[in-house]
Each structure stands twice: as structure tokens, then as C-alpha cells.
C-alpha positions in Angstrom: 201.0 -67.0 -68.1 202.5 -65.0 -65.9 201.7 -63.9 -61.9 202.9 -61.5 -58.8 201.8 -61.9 -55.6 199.9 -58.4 -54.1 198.0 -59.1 -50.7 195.4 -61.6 -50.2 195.5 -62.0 -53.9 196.8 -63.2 -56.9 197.2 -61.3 -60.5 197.2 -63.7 -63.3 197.5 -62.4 -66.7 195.6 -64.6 -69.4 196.4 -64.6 -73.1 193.6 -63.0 -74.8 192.2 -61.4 -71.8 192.7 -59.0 -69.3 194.2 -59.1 -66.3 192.1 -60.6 -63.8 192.6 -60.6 -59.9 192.2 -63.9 -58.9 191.7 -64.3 -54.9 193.8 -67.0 -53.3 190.8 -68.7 -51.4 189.3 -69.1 -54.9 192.2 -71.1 -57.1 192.6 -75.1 -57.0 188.7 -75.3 -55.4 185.7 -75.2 -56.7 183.1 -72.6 -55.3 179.7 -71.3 -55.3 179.4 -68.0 -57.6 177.0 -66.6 -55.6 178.5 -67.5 -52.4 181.6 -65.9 -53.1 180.3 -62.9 -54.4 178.2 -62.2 -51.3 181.6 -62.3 -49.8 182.8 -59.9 -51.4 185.5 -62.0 -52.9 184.9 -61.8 -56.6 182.3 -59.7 -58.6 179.9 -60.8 -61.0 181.8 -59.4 -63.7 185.0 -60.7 -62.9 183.3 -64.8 -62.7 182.8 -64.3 -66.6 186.2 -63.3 -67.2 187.9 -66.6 -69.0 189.9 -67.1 -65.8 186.6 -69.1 -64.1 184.9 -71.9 -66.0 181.6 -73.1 -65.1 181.2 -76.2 -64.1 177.3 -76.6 -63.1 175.0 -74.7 -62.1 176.8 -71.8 -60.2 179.9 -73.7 -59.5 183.1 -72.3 -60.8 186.7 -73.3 -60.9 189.8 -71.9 -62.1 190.5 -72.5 -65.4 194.1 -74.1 -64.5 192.3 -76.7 -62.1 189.1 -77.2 -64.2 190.4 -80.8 -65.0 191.7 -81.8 -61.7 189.7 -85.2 -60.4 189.5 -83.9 -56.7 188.3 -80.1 -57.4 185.9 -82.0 -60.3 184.3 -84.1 -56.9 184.4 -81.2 -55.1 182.0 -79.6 -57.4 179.7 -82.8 -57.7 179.1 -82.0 -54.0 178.6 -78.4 -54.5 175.9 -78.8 -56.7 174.1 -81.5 -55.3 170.3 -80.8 -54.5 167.3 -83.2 -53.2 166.6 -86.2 -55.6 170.2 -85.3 -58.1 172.3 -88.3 -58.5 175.5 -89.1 -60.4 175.2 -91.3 -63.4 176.6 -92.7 -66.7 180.5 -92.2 -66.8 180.7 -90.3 -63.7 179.0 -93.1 -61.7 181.2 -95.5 -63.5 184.3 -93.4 -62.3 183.1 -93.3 -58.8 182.5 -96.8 -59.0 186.2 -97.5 -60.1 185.8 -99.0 -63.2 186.1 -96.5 -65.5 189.1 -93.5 -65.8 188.9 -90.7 -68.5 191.8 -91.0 -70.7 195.0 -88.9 -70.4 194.6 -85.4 -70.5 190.4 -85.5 -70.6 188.7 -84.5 -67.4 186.0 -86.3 -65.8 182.7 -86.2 -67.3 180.1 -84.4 -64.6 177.1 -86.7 -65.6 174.0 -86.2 -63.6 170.0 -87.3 -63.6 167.1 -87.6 -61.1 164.0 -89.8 -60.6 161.2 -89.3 -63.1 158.8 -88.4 -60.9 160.9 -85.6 -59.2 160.0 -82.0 -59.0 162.2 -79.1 -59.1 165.1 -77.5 -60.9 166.3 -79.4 -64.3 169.1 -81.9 -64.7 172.6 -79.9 -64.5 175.7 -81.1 -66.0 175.5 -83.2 -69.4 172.8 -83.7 -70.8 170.9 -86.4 -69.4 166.8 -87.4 -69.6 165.3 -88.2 -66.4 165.7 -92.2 -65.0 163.1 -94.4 -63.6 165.1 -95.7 -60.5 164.2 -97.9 -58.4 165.0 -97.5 -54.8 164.5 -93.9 -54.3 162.1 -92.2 -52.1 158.6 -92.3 -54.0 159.3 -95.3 -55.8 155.7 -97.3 -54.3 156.5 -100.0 -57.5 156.8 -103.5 -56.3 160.0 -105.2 -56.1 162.0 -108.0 -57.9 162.9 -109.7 -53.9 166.5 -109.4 -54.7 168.2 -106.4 -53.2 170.7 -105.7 -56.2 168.2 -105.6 -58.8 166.1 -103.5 -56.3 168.1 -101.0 -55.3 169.0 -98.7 -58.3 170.9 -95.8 -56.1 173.7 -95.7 -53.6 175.8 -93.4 -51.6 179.2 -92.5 -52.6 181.3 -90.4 -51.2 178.6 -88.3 -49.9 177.0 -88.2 -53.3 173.2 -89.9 -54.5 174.9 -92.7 -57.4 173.1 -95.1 -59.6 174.3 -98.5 -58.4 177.0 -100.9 -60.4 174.4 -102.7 -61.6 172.6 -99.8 -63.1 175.2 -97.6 -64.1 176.6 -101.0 -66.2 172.7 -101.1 -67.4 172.5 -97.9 -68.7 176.0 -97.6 -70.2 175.2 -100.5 -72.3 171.9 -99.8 -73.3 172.9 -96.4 -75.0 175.7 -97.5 -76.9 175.6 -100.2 -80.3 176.8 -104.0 -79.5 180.7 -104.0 -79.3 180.7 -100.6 -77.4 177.9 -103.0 -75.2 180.3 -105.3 -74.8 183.3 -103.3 -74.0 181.2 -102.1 -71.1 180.0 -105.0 -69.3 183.7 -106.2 -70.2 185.3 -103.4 -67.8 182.4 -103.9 -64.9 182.7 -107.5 -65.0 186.6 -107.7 -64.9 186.3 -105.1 -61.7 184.4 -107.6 -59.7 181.8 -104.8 -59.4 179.0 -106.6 -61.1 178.0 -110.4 -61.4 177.3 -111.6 -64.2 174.3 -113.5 -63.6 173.2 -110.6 -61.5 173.8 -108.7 -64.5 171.8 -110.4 -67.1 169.3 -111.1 -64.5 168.5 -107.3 -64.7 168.4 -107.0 -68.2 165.9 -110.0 -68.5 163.9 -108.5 -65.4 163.8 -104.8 -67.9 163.3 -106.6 -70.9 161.2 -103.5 -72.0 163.1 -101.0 -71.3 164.4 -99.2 -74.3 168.0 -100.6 -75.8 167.4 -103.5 -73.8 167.5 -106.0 -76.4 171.1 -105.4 -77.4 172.6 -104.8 -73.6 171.3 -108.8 -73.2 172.9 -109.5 -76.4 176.4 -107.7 -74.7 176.3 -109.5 -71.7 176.0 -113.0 -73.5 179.2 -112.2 -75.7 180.6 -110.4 -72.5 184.2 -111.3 -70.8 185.9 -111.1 -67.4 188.8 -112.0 -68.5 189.2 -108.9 -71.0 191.7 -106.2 -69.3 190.9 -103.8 -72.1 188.6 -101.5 -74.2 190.8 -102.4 -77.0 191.1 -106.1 -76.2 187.4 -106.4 -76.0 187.0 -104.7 -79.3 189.4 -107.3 -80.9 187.9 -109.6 -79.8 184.5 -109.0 -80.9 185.8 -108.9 -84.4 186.9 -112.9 -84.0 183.5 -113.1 -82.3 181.0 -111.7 -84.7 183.2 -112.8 -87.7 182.2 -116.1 -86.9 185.4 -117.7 -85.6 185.3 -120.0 -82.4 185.7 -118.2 -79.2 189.1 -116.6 -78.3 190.8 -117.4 -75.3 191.5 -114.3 -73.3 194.3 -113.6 -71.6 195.3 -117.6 -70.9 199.1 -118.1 -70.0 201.3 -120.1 -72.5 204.0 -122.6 -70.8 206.9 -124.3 -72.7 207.4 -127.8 -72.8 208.4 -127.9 -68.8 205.6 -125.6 -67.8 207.1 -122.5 -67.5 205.4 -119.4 -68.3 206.6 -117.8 -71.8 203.9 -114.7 -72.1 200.2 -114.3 -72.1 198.9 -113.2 -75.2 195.8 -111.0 -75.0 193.7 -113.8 -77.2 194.6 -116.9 -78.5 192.0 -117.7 -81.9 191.7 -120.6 -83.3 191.0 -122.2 -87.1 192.9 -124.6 -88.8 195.8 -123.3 -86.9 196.0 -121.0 -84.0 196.9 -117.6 -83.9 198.0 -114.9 -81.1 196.2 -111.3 -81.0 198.1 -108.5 -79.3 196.1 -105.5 -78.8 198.2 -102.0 -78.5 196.6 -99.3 -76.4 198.0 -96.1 -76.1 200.6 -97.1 -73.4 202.4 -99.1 -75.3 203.6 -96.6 -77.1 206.2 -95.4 -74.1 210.1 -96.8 -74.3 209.6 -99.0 -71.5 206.3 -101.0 -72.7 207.4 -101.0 -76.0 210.7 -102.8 -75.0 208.7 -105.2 -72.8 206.1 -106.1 -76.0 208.9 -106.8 -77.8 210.7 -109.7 -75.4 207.5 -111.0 -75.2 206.5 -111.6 -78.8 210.0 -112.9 -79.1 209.4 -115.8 -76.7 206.3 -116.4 -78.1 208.0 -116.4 -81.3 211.0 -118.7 -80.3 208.7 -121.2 -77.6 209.0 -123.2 -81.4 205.4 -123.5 -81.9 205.1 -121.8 -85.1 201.9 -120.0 -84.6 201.7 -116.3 -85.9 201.4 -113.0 -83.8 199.4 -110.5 -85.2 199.6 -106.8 -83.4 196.8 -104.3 -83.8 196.1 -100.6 -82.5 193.4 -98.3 -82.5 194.1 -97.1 -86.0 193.4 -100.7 -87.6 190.5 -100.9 -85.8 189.0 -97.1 -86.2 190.8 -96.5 -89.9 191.6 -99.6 -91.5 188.8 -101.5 -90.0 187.1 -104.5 -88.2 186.6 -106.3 -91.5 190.0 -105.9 -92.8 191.6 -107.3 -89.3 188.9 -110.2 -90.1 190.5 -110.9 -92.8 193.9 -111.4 -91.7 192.9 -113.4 -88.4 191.3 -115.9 -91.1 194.3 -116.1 -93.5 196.6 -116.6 -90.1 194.4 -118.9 -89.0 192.8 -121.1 -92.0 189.2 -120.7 -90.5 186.5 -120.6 -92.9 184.8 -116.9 -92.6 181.5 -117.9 -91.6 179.9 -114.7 -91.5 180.0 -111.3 -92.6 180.6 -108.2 -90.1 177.8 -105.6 -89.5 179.9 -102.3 -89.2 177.3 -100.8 -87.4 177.6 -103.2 -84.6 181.5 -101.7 -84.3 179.8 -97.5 -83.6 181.4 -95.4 -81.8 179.7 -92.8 -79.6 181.1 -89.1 -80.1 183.9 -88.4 -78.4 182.1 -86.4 -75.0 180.2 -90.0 -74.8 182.7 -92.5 -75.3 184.2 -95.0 -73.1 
């Protein structure tokens, strides 16, 4: 890409397309289309050119910026209109329990009340939500303001609360990806988690219900990972006894040797190490390895087993059953439903 500066304006050349004059005022924000082309800025014509991407309704952005958290806000606020409000995976974001993994941009996730009239849902897809809270809503409430108030203001944006964004997350996803959820709110501190099963008992007949309750029964505070919670889950639904999560291992004289993300136990124990992506970098990798060796060397003898993405997506939940129950000696009480492990497609998952 190359570009020269000429006046108020800047020519960029993109590859595959023609040049395209792209006005100063206009790069690194998001804009209204129409808005700019009333002044006189940028022509009709020129916002299909593949230099603009279009975020929602008749916000665009520079292609270059398109991914940038701040401009991705920016057009959140843009195209906010009467009764809109921010939900799934963009309301988790907000929230700040949830970030999009390197390189992916911020999902633009919006919905608005049932009983709302008007313009249809922009940005992903998403049905309209009964919410609770929300001007129109005459239904009576539950007496307790966080399971009554299913919207909040953030940031000058309509959001569905913790407590409902958490509910809604889990309750479109199958049990692990449940779990690995109300994992991530509750290790936050933005949800309770009696507040949190209290709402899912209180919408017992809402639809996907019945396995979000299930979640937040098998759910953990002490879980610092997607990847850790997935782990464990294979311990949990295999069967074996509860893993410890995250619990500090002292020496003799009660000094700290490392924390192992879970600590299972059957005949013997055995330590779990869970390898997300940062691991992978000189510095992490150098750390991982001084800490399995004190593990190793603090002369208890028990095993450390290291697993990554790949054994849980390719090799699979029932193999790395297999091998926590041969390190371990537990007897394999029960046999894993690979459904349970489902991933959502990729624009939907956590």
C-alpha cells in the first residue's frame, strides 16, 4: 500500500482496486455514510470502493482501522437508535470479562426488547430478547434488583447486565462451552454465583435453560482460563473426583514451589498444565519450564501432564481421559458425551 499527501486528502492505492481518495477527517473513525456524503466529503460511489467497510447500518470505517477496539465503540455509538442494546460477546467485552483473541476484532453484537417497534436488529444476527427492566416491561418483578434489571448503561451505550449477558452466553452454547462461560464471569467478580443460579432457577423455562443450571453447578472461580476450564471438565465429566484449581504447592518448609492449573486425584495424584496460546512465546515457555521442574524436583513423585488446544480439539477429550486415569489410577467411572465438549463456529465462540 502505498500513499502521497495532496491537500485535505489522502490517495491510497489498494491492491486490486483503484485508487481511491480517501479524506483525512474520514481514516482511523468511524462515520455516518450519509452524513459524510451530505458533506460533501465522499461520494456514494467512492463508500463502496473496498477502502470503507461497513460496519452497521450506515457506519463505515476504513479498512486499515476496521479492527481497532476504540473506532469499533465508536461505531456502537454511531448506530445506536431508541430501544438497541449491546449483547452476547460485545456486552461481555464491555463488561470486561471477555477479549477477542489476537488479531480478531470485536464482535458488534446487538438486540432489542421483544415488544419494540422499528427498524430490525443491526449487526450480527441476533433474535429479539425479552428483557426485563426496559421501558414497557409492565411484568412483575422477582424483588431483587439484579435479577430485575436485565439492561444497563455503558459507556453511553443500552447493555444487557452481567447477569444476563452470562445468562445468555450460556444458554446458547452446549455444557463445557456453558461452563467456560460462567467460569470467566465468575473469576471477574462480575457475577455472584448464587445470584447467578438464582436467575437461572427464576427462568427455568426459558429455552437452553436446563443446561446453563447444569454449567453453573460444575462452574469455577478459581479457573483463569478457557482452556483450564475445558480441562477440567474432561476430569469432571469423566467421572474423577473434583480437581483442585489453581491451589499453591509448598515444600516441606512451606514455601511456595508453583501452582499447577489442577491438581486430580485417583489412586495417586496428578498435575494438569493447560497451554494457551501465550505460552508459546520464549519468555512463557522458559517460565513453564522452571516451574514443572520444581514441581518435578519438590520429591513428591507425582506426574505432570501438559495439554494444548490441539489435544483437546484434534486428539480429543476422551483420549486426555485416558491418560489422566492411567497417571492417576482412578477407576473411569463414566464415559464422556462428545457432544457435551461442541464448539460454536468460529464468529460465535468464546
Amino acid at each position: 500500500m502505498g500513499a502521497s499527501s495532496d491537500g485535505g486528502t489522502e490517495r491510497t492505492v489498494l491492491r486490486m482496486t483503484r485508487t481511491v481518495e480517501c479524506p483525512r477527517e474520514l481514516v482511523g473513525v468511524a462515520f455516518r455514510g450519509s452524513e459524510a456524503v451530505r458533506a460533501g466529503m465522499i461520494t456514494k460511489a467512492q463508500l463502496r470502493n473496498r477502502a470503507w467497510v461497513r460496519l452497521l447500518r450506515d457506519v463505515y470505517v476504513h479498512r486499515d482501522h476496521a479492527c481497532r477496539p476504540d473506532v469499533r465503540l465508536a461505531a456502537l455509538r454511531l448506530a445506536s437508535v431508541p430501544d438497541q442494546v449491546v449483547c452476547g460477546r460485545t456486552a461481555a467485552w464491555l463488561h470486561g470479562v471477555w477479549q477477542p483473541r489476537p488479531g480478531d476484532a470485536v464482535p458488534l453484537e446487538l438486540t432489542k426488547p421483544v415488544l419494540s417497534t422499528g427498524i430490525a436488529v443491526d449487526g450480527l444476527a441476533r433474535r429479539r430478547l425479552v428483557l426485563r427492566g426496559v421501558d414497557g416491561d409492565s411484568r412483575p418483578g422477582y424483588g431483587v434488583a439484579a435479577l430485575d434489571d436485565d439492561v444497563e448503561k455503558i459507556e453511553g451505550l443500552l447493555v444487557t447486565s452481567r447477569l444476563r449477558t452470562c445468562f445468555d452466553l450460556m444458554r446458547e452454547r452446549r455444557l463445557v462451552e456453558a461452563v467456560v462461560v460462567a467460569d470467566a464471569f465468575l473469576h471477574a467478580g462480575a457475577v455472584p454465583l448464587e445470584h447467578l443460579a438464582a436467575y437461572c432457577t427464576d427462568r427455568r423455562r426459558w429455552p437452553g435453560v436446563r443446561e446453563a443450571r447444569v454449567a453453573v453447578a460444575l462452574s469455577s472461580a478459581a479457573a483463569r482460563s478457557p482452556g483450564e476450564s475445558r480441562l477440567r471438565m474432561v476430569a469432571v465429566l469423566g467421572g474423577l473426583e473434583e480437581p483442585l484449581v489453581n491451589v499453591p504447592v509448598v515444600d516441606g518448609y512451606g514455601r511456595h514451589v508453583a501452582t499447577p492449573d489442577l491438581q486430580v486425584r485417583g489412586r495417586t495424584w496428578a498435575w494438569l498444565e493447560y497451554d494457551g496460546a501465550y505460552h508459546e512465546t520464549d519468555h512463557q515457555h522458559a517460565a513453564d519450564v522452571r516451574r514443572e521442574n520444581r514441581l518435578v524436583l519438590s520429591g513428591r513423585g507425582i506426574p505432570v501432564l501438559r495439554y494444548d488446544r490441539r489435544h483437546l480439539v484434534n486428539v480429543g477429550p476422551q483420549r486426555v481421559l485416558s491418560e489422566i486415569v492411567s497417571a492417576t489410577g482412578a477407576r473411569h467411572v463414566a464415559e464422556l458425551d462428545l457432544r457435551d465438549f461442541w464448539r460454536p463456529p468460529g464468529h460465535r465462540r468464546w
